[in-house]
N, C-alpha and C positions, 0 to 999 in steps of 0.2 A: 891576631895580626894577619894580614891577607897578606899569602906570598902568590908566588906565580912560579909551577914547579917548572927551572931551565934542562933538565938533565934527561936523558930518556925514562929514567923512574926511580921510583925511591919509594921506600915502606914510613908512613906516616905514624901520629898515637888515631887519624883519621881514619887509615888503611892504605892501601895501597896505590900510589900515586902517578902519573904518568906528564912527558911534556907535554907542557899547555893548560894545565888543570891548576884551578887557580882556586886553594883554600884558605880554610881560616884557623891557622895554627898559634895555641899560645906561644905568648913572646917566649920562655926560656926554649921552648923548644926551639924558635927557629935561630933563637945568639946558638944553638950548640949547633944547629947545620951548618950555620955560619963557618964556625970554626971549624968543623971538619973539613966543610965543600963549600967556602965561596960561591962558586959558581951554580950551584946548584937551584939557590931559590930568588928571586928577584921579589923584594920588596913591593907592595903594590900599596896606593894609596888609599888611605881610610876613606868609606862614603861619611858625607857627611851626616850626621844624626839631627834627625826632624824633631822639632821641641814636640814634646807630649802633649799631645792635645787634652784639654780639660774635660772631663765628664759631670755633666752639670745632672745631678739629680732631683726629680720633683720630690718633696716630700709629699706624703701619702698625707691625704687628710688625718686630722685627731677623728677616730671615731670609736665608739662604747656602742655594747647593747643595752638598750633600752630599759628601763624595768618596769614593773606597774608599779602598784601601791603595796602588794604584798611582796615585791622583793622577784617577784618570778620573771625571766626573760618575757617582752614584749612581741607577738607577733604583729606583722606588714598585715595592715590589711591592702585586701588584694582589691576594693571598691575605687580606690585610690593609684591607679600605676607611676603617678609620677611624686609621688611622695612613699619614702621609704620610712617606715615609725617605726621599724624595729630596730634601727641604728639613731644615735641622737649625736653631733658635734660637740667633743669636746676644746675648752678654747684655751 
């Protein structure tokens, strides 16, 4: 709960507080400053909260390495740079 400290100071669970410093104290704390010291802490209004923006994530392609005939990892060949043969789509 955002107060606004009115008094010339007070010892916080924040630390140590001065007039015009304006924190963010849980609610039981400040109903008991309340009751000790009215005057003390002046309620201050909540910011409003911005809805969560969505994180949209690409999924990574499906992809395997490659194999040959005998079962063994396939290398790239390198005659080729825009074709990758050591990876193949899985779908």
């Amino acid at each position: 709960m955002l107060v606004k400290i009115r008094i010339r100071s007070m010892s916080t669970s924040l630390g140590f507080k001065r007039n015009g410093d304006v924190v963010d104290l849980p609610e039981d704390e400040v109903k008991k400053i309340i009751s000790l010291r009215p005057e003390a802490v002046e309620i201050m209004p909540q910011p409003k909260a911005e809805a969560p923006k969505e994180v949209v994530k690409k999924a990574a392609p499906k992809r395997k390495r490659a194999r040959t005939d005998a079962g063994k990892f396939q290398a790239d060949d390198p005659a080729t740079p825009d074709v990758n043969e050591a990876w193949v789509k899985v779908k």
